[in-house]
N, C-alpha and C positions, 0 to 999 in steps of 0.2 A: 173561184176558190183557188186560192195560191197552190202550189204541188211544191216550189221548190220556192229557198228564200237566202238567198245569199247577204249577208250582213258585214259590214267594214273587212271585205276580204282583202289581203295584203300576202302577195306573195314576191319575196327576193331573194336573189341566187348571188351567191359568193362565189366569186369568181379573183383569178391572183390579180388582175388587175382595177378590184374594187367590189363595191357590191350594186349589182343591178338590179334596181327597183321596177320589176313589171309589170305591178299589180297594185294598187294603191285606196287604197278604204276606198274599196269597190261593192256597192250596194245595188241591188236588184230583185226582183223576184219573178216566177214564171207560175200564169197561172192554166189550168188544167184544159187542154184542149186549145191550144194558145200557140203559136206561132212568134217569139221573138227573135229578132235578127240584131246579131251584135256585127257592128259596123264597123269599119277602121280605118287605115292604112295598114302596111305591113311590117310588126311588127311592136302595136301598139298596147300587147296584152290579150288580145282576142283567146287566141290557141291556149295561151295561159290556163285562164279562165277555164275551159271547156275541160282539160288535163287534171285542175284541181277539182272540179268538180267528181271525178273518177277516181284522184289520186294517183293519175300517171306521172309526177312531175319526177326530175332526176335527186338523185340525192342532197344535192346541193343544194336545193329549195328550201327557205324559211316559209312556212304557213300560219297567219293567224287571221283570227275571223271565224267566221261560221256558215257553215254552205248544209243550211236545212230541206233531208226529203222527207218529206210524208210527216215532219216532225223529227225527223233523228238524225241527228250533225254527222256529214259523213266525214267530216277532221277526226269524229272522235272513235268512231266506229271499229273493231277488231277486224282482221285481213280477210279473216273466214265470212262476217256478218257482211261487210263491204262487197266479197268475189261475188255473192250470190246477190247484192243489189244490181252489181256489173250484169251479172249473165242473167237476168228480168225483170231490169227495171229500168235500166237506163243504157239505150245503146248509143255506139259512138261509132261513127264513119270517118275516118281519117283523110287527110288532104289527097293523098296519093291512093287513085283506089287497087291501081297493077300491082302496089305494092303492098296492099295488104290484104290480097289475097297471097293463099300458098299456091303456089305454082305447080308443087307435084301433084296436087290432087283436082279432081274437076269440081267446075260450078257448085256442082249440083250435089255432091258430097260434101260441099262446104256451109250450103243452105241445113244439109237434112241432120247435119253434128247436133246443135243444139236442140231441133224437137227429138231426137233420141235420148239427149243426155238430159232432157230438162224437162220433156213432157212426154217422157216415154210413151211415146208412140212406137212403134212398130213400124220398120222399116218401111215395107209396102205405102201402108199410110202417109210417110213421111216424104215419101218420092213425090205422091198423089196431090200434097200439101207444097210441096216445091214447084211442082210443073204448074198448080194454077197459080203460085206466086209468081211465079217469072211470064204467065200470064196476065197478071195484073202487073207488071213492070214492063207490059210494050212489048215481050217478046214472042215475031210473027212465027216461030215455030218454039214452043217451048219445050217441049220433049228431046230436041235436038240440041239446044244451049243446055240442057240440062248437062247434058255428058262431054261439054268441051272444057277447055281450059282458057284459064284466063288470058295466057298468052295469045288466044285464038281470039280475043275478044277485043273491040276497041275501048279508049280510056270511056265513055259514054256506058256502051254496056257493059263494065264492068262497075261502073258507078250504079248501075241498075244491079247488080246482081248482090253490091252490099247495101242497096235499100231492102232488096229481098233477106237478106240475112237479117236487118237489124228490126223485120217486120215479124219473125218468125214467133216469137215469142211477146208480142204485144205490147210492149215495152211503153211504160207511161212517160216515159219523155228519150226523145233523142234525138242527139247532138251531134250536127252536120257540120263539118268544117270544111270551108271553103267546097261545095260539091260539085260547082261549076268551074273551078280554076286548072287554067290552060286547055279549057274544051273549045269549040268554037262556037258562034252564035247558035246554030242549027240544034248541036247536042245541049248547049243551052240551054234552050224552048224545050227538048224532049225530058232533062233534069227535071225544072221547073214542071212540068205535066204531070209526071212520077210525084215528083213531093206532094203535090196535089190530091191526087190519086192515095198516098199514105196518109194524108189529113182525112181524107174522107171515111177509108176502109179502118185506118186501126185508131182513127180519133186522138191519137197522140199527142203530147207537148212536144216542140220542136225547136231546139234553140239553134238557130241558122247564125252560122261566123262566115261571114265575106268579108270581100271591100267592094262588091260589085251593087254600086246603090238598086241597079235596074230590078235585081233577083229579089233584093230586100224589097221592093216595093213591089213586086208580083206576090210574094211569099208572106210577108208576114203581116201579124195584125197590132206588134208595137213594133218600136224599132228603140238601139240605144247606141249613141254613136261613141266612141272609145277614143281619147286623143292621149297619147305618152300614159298610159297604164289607168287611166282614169275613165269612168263616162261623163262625161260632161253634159249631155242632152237623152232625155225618153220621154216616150212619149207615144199614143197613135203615131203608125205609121203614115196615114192618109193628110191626117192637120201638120206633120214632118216636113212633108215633099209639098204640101200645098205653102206651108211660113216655117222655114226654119229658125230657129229662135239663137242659138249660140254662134258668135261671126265663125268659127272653124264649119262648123253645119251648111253656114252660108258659103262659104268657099269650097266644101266636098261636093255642092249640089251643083256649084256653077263649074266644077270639072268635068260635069256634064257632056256630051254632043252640043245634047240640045237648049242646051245654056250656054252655049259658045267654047266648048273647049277650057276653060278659063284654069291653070292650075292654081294652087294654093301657092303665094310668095313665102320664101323661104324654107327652111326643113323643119322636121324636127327636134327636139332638144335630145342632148343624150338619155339615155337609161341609168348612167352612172355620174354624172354631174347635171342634174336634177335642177331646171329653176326654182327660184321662190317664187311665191305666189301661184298666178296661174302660170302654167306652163304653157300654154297658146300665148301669153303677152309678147313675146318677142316677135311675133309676127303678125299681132292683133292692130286692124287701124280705128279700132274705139280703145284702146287701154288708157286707164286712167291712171294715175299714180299708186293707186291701193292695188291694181290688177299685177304689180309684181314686188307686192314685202309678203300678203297672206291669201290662201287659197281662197276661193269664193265660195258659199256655203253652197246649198239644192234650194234654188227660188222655186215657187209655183207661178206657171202663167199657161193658160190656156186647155186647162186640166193635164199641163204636162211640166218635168222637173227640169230645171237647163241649171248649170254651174258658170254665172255668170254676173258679177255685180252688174250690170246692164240692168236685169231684173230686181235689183234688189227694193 
């Protein structure tokens, strides 16, 4: 059953030197207990996506489209009906996790904020409620992480301590950006274990933003790859990594190790001077003539949607 249904989202930012298109009749949906991982490069809309969804984006943001929870467009939603979808129903972990903790206050006052203000619990209780969270986050003394500060903590556990926060409150879907980026293999695997661990205990939807194919294919149960503000391919994550079907797919997989290394030829297109057609043609070695005047519709093959006249 869908929980979330994002429909022709389009978001651009006015900027003096143009306007940047990062978001482009971007279609999707997430469904309950479901695990998607949006895919990228960086810079391709990903983060967008995840900011619209909450309505973090800066002023300068044009929003159209429709991004449906539970049935109620949160484009159209009042500040106050929106805050309180924010603080229990939808969390979000940010790229940087040092820095989005508050540094003058400890851990564990930062876990216990919202079951006070949201589920008025009682102190004691809330403590009681923290220490076995951050025991269900790996931590080999959790009474003792309880009372330090982030600065005492490395980027890993404190990536651990805002799954514990964003666990607090049960939240039917939450939205992980990048939670493995600049850790090293090691914290990696311990990431990857924790997110596990939160699929299990609080049954959550999870919409996971990398460019780290490895985590997307540990972690999720669709995948949807992102090229210049579009998704171009979704689908199972498992029939992805075993045939990927759109040539940019083909070339993000073979950047691989264990596909040789093999980068992707060429770069990307600008955000402000926008191809025609598709926007991978410039660098695509099947384009045919049609793949750069008009965009290529959502084919079906293999019970999944790829953007690409190849299929048509």
């Amino acid at each position: 059953m869908k929980i979330l249904d994002i429909c022709d989202l389009s978001v651009t930012f006015s900027t003096p030197v143009g306007d940047v298109f990062a978001v482009n009749n971007t279609s999707f949906s997430l469904n309950e207990n479901e695990t998607l991982a949006l895919v990228g490069e960086t810079g391709c809309g990903k983060s967008v996506i995840a900011n619209s969804i909450i309505r973090l984006l800066p002023q300068n943001a044009k929003v159209t489209g429709s991004i449906l929870f539970k049935g109620i467009d949160l484009l159209k939603v009042s500040e106050s009906e929106l805050e309180k979808i924010r603080q229990q129903e939808i969390s979000i972990i940010f790229q940087n996790p040092s820095l989005s903790l508050n540094p003058l206050y400890t851990v564990g006052s930062q876990i216990i904020e919202p079951l006070i203000i949201h589920k008025k619990m009682s102190k004691q209780n809330s403590i009681d409620k923290a220490i076995q969270l951050l025991k269900t986050m790996g931590f080999s003394n959790p009474s003792k992480a309880y009372g330090m500060y982030p600065y005492q903590l490395s980027g890993g556990m404190n990536q651990r301590i805002l799954l514990s926060i964003a666990m607090t409150l049960n939240p039917s879907i939450i939205i992980a950006d990048e939670p493995t980026k600049g850790l090293d293999n090691e914290l990696v695997r311990d990431i990857i274990d924790e997110f596990n661990t939160v699929k299990r205990v609080n049954n959550s939807s999870i919409i996971l933003i990398t460019h780290d194919l490895s985590v997307a294919r540990e972690l999720s149960d669709r995948i949807a790859i992102m090229y210049s503000g579009e998704i171009i391919e979704i689908g199972e994550t498992k029939k992805f990594f075993k045939k990927p079907l759109h040539p940019y797919s083909q070339a993000l997989l073979n950047s691989l190790p264990e596909r040789g290394f093999i980068a992707p030829n060429g770069t990307s297109p600008s955000m402000i001077n926008v191809p025609r057609g598709c926007k991978f043609h410039p660098r695509c070695p099947y384009k045919k003539q049609e793949c750069s005047k008009k965009i290529p519709l959502f084919y079906s093959y293999d019970d999944r949607s790829v953007r690409c006249y190849l299929f048509q």
